[in-house]
N, C-alpha and C positions, 0 to 999 in steps of 0.2 A: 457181580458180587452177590451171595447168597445171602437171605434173609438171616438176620441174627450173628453175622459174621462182618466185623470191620475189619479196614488195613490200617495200622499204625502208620502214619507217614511220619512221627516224633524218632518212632524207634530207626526207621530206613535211613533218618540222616546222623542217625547217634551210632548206627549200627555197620551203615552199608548196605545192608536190606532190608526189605519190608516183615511185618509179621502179619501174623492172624489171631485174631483175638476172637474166641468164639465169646456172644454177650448173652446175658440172661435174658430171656421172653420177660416181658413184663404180663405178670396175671391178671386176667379179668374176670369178675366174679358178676353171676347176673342172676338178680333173685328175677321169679315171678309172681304175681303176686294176684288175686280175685279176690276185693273183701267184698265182704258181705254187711259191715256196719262203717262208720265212719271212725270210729274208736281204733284201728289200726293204723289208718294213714299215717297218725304221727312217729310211728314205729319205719313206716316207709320212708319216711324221710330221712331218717337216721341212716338207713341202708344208701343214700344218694348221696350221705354228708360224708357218709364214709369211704365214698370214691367207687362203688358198687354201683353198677348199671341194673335198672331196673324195669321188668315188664308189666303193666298194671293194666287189668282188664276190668274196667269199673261198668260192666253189663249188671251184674249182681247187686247193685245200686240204685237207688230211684233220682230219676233227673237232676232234681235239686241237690240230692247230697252228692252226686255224682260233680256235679260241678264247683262244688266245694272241697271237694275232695282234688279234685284237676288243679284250683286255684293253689292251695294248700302245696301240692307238691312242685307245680310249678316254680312256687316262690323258693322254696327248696330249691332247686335246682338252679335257679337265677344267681340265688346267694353263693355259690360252689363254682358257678359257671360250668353247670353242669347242660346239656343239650337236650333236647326232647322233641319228638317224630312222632306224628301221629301214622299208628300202624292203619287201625279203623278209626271210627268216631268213638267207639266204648273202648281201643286199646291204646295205650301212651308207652312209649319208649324212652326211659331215660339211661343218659350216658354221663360217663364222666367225663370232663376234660380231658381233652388229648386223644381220645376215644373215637373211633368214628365209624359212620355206618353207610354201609355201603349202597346203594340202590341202586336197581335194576334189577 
């Protein structure tokens, strides 16, 4: 069976045979994001709440805010049950539920 293509087995025994129901892709939207102050995070969050996977490369950060910054979104994402991958040490990957990322 081809991606995005199911068999009805409802309609096969209402019918006598099967159909094909092409489905919608569901969209994923992925911001990226490099701040440079800690004053945007909470804007990233929103993007994570709203079901938007999100790239954040907190290099442009000083250690300290950078991990406040980490924490901050983190919890975000806990609250959503959204997932997060660490790309490097200065980049974070979040996802939305249902989401998933592949590696290797």
């Amino acid at each position: 069976m081809q991606d995005g293509a199911s068999y009805g087995y409802d309609e096969e025994r209402r019918y006598g045979s099967g159909s094909l129901h092409v489905l919608s892709r569901p969209t994923l939207r992925m911001a990226l994001r490099v701040p440079d102050s800690i004053d945007r995070i909470m804007k990233y969050g929103e993007l994570i709440v709203e079901g938007n996977a999100l790239l954040v490369d907190y290099s442009e950060l000083s250690d300290d805010l950078a991990v406040r910054a980490m924490d901050y979104l983190s919890g975000v994402a806990y609250a959503v049950d959204a997932t997060e991958t660490e790309i490097t040490i200065n980049v974070i990957l979040y996802m939305p539920r249902g989401a998933e990322t592949i590696k290797g």
